[in-house]
DOLUMMI-26064 format. One record per residue (C-alpha): chain; x, y negated, z. Coordinates in steps of 0.02 Angstrom, whole numbers. Example, Ala and Ser with C-alpha at 12.3 -4.5 7.8 and 13.67 -1.06 7.14 Angstrom:
2
chain; u; v; w
A; 615; 225; 390
A; 684; 53; 357
END
This chain:
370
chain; u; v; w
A; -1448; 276; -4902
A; -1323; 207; -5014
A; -1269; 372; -5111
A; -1420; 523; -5135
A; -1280; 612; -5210
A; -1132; 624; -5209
A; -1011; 783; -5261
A; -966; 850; -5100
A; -814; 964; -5163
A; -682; 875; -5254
A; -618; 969; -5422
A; -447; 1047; -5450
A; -400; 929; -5564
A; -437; 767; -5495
A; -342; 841; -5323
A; -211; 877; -5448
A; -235; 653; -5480
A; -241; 644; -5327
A; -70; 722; -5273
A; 7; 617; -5427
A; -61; 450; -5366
A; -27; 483; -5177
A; 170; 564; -5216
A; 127; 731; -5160
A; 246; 727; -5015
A; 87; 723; -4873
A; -15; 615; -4775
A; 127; 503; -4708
A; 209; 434; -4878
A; 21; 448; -4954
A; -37; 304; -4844
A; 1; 125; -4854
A; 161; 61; -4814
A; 195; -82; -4721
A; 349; -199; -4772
A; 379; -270; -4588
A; 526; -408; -4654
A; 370; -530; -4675
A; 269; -591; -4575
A; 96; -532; -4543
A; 23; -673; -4652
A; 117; -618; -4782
A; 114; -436; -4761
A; 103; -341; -4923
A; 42; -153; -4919
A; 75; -38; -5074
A; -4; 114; -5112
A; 102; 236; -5181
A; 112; 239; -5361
A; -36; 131; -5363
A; -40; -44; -5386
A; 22; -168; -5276
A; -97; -235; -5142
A; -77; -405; -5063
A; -148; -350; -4904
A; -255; -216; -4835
A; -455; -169; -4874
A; -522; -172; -4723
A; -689; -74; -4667
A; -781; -124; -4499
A; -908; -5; -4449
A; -1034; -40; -4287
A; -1007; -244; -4347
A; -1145; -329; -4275
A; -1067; -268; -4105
A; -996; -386; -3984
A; -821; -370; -4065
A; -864; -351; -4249
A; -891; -518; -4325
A; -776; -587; -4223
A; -655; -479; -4265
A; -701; -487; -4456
A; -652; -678; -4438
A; -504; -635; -4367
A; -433; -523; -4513
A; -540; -609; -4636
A; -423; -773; -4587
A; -250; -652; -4597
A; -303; -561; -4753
A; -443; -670; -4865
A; -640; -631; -4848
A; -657; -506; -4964
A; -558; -395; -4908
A; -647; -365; -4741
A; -789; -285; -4752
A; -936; -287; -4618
A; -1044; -156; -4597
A; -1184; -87; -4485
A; -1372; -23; -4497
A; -1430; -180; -4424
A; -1497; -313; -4551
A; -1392; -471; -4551
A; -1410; -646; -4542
A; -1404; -770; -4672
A; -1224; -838; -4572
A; -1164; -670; -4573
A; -1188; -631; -4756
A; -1128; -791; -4813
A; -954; -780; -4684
A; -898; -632; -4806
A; -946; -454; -4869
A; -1080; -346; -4800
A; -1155; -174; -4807
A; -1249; -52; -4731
A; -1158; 95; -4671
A; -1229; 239; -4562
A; -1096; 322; -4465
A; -1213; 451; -4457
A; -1188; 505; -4650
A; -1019; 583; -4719
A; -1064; 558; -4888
A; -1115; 379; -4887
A; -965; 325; -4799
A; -863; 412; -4920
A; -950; 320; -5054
A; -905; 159; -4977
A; -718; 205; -4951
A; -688; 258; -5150
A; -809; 106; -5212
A; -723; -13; -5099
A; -535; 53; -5103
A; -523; 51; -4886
A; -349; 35; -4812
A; -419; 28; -4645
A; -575; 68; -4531
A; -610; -28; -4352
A; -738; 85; -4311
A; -841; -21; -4178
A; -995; 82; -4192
A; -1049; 162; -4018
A; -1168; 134; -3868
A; -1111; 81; -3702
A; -1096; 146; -3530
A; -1262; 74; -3468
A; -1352; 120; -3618
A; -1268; 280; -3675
A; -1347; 349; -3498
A; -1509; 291; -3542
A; -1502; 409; -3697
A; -1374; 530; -3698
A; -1432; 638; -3841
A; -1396; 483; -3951
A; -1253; 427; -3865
A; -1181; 600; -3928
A; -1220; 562; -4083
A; -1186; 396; -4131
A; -993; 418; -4002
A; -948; 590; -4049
A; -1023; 654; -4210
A; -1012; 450; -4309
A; -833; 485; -4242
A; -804; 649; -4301
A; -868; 572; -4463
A; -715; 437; -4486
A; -589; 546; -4419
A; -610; 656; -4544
A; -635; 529; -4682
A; -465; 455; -4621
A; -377; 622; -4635
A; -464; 657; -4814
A; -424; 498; -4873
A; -260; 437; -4796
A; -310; 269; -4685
A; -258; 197; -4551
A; -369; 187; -4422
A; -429; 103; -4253
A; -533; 170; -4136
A; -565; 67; -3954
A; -567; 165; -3798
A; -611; 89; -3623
A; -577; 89; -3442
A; -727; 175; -3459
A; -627; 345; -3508
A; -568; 355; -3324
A; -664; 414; -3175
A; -673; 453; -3004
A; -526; 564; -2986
A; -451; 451; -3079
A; -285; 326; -2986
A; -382; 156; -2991
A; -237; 26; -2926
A; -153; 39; -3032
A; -214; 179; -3186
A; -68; 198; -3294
A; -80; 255; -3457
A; -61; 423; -3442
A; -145; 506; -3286
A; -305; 624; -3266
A; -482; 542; -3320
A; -633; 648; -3280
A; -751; 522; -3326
A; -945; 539; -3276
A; -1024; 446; -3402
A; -1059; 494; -3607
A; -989; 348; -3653
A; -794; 364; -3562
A; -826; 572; -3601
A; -859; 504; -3779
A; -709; 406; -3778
A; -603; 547; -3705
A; -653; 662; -3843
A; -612; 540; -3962
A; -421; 502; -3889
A; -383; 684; -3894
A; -459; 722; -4069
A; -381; 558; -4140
A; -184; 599; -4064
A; -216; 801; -4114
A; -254; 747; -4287
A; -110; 633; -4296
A; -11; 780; -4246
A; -72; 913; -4340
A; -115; 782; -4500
A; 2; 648; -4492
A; -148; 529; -4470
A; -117; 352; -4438
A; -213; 343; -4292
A; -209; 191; -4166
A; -328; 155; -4013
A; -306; 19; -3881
A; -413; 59; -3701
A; -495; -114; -3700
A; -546; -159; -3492
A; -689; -270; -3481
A; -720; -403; -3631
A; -797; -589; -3606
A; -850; -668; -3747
A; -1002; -821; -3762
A; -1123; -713; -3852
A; -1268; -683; -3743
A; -1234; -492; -3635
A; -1279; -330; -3706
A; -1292; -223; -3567
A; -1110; -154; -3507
A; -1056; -124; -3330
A; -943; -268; -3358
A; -1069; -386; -3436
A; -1107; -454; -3282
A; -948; -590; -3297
A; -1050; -633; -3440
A; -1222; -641; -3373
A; -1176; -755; -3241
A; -1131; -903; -3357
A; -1287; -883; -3458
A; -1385; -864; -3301
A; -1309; -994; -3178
A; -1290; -1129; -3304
A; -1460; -1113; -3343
A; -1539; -1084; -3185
A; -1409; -1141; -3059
A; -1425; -945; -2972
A; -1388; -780; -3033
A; -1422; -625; -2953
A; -1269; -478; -3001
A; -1297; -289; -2980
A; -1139; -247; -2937
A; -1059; -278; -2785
A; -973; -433; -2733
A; -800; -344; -2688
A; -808; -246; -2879
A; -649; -270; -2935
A; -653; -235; -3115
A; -501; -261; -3267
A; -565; -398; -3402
A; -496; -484; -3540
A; -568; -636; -3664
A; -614; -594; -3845
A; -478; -694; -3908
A; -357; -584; -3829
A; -437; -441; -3861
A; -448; -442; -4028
A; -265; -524; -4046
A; -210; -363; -3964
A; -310; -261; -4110
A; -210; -337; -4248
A; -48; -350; -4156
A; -73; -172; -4134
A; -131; -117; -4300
A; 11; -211; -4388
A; 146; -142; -4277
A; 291; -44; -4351
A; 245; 164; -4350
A; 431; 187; -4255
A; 377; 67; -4117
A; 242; 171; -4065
A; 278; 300; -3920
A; 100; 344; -3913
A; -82; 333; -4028
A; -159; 283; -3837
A; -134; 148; -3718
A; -203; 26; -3605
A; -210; -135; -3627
A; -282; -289; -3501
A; -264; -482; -3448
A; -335; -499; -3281
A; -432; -405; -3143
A; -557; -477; -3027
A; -707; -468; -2927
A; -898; -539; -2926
A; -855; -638; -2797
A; -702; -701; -2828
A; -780; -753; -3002
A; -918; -862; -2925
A; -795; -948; -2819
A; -704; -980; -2962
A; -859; -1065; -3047
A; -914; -1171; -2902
A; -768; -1224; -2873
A; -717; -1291; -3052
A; -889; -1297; -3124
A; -1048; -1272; -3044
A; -1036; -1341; -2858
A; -1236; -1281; -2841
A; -1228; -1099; -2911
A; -1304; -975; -2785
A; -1261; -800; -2833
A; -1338; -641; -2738
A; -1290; -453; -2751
A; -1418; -315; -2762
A; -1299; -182; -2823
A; -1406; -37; -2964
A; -1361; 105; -3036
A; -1202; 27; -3136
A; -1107; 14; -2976
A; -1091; 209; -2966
A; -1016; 195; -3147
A; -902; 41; -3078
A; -845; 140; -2939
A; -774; 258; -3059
A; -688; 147; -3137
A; -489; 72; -3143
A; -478; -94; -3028
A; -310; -137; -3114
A; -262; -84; -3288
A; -72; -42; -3301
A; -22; -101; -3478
A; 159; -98; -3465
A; 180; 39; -3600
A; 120; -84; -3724
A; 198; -243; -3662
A; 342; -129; -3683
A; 331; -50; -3850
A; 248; -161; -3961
A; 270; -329; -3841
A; 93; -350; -3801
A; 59; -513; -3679
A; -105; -599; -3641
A; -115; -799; -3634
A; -310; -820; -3555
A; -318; -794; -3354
A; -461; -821; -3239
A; -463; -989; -3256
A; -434; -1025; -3430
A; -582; -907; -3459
A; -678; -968; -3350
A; -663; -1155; -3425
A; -697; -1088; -3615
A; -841; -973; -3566
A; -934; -1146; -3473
A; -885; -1249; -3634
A; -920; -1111; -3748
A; -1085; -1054; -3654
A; -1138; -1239; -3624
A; -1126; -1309; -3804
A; -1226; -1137; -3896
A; -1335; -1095; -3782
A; -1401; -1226; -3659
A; -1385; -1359; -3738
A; -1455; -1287; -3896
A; -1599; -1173; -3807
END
């Protein structure tokens, strides 16, 4: 671990600092202020009787995750490479430790992150780390672990140390009593898998602290994501699998069925909605929760897409598995008019302009590469 000790109670007297360097007027004037006359490339944050800061410390946890080094290029190109740093219990690759900082972090233990938050000065944590649907139901006593406790864990490190911070939810937090055409952003959810009751929990307990702390909490429902790296075994992964699969072998065979009509969205928009969100003015806000999407379609209406564009030869067949009963569950279109609305949120990539990156993208890394 990175810390075998650390003092877990904090003295009277450096609480007594503490008030002095944070103001002493509570969580919301302790925390970084945003000037919002520039723009975000020239943002500058200030902690309160502290020295100036050009720009946020950033902290991504879970960041060898299908979003995290993206995402850490993202910010790293808004706010400098050092002052995103990448973290995960997974050990990296020569390209990832060269791109910028890296560290391990386990979610898992308080102290260490708190370590890493003092050491490093954090503004901010994008806390990535979780498993997915598929895999959370494989192993649900780790799935509670890693989504609620490692949760629990930056929450409260959030609170104790006045951050801002972002944690993704997912269509996946709705279920079968759920409205799915369209499921707006505030409605019942049920969900019947650890991974959207994970995400549930961790709405709630993010907008009560925010309530009851003043914590600068912020967390976008994400739909389905497509991105070029190879699938890691989501419900949704299947608009991934496909390219891999059918430019490579001409055929794929999905498990869902071919009428699944699911709500996606490319990486690039994705994470664009992350930092549009996380740099939005506090007043703007209406709510800590909402939805966000680009498109919604089905298997089949995918393939067409391909073979008609693309791959005139693909063959695709269905033999539906135990992820459709999780897709069935699940929103078919994603109302995301509170945050077109509040904080102007708008996509740019539809169906077909994802489905002519992900060939290119797919193509040049992977086939043509091996």
């Amino acid at each position: 671990m990175l810390l075998r000790k650390v003092t877990s109670v904090i003295g009277a007297s450096l609480r007594q600092q503490l008030v002095r360097q944070t103001g002493g007027h509570g969580p919301e004037s302790a925390g970084p202020v945003l000037l919002a006359v520039q723009p975000p490339g020239q943002r500058r944050w200030l902690s309160n009787g502290g020295p100036k800061k050009s720009h946020p410390k950033i902290l991504i946890t879970g960041g060898l995750g299908q979003l995290g080094v993206e995402c850490a290029k993202l910010l790293r190109s808004q706010y400098g490479d050092e002052s995103v740093i990448l973290s995960d219990i997974i050990k990296p690759s020569d390209a990832i430790v060269n791109s910028g900082p890296y560290i391990f972090a386990d979610i898992l233990d308080f102290k260490g992150l708190q370590k890493i938050v003092v050491a490093h000065r954090i503004d901010w944590i994008i806390h990535f780390s979780a498993l997915l649907s598929a895999i959370g139901e494989q192993n649900v006593p780790l799935a509670v672990r890693v989504n609620i406790e490692g949760m629990h864990n930056v929450l409260e490190l959030a609170k104790q140390y006045k951050l801002r911070i972002f944690v993704p939810s997912t269509i996946g937090a709705f279920g079968p009593d759920s409205p799915r055409n369209p499921t707006p952003n505030v409605t019942i959810q049920r969900p019947r898998t650890i991974y959207g009751v994970s995400k549930v929990h961790a709405e709630l307990m993010g907008e009560y602290y925010h309530h009851k702390f003043g914590l600068d909490f912020r967390c976008l429902r994400f739909p389905g994501v497509i991105s070029s790296d190879p699938p890691g075994g989501g419900t949704t992964d299947y608009a991934v699998a496909i390219f891999f699969e059918g430019l490579k072998t001409g055929k794929y065979q999905c498990y869902l069925r071919p009428d699944t009509r699911l709500p996606m969205m490319y990486i690039e928009d994705c994470l664009r909605s992350l930092l549009e969100f996380m740099t939005a003015p506090e007043e703007k806000l209406k709510r800590r929760v909402y939805n966000v999407t680009a498109m919604s379609f089905t298997p089949e209406e995918l393939a067409q897409k391909l073979v008609a564009k693309h791959m005139p030869e693909l063959h695709v067949s269905y033999r539906p598995d135990s992820r459709q009963l999780i897709a069935d569950s699940w929103p078919q279109i994603f109302d995301d008019s509170e945050a077109r609305r509040d904080w102007g949120w708008q996509h740019k990539y539809d169906l077909d302009k994802l489905v002519d990156l992900m060939v290119r993208d797919v193509s040049e890394n992977y086939v043509t590469k091996g």
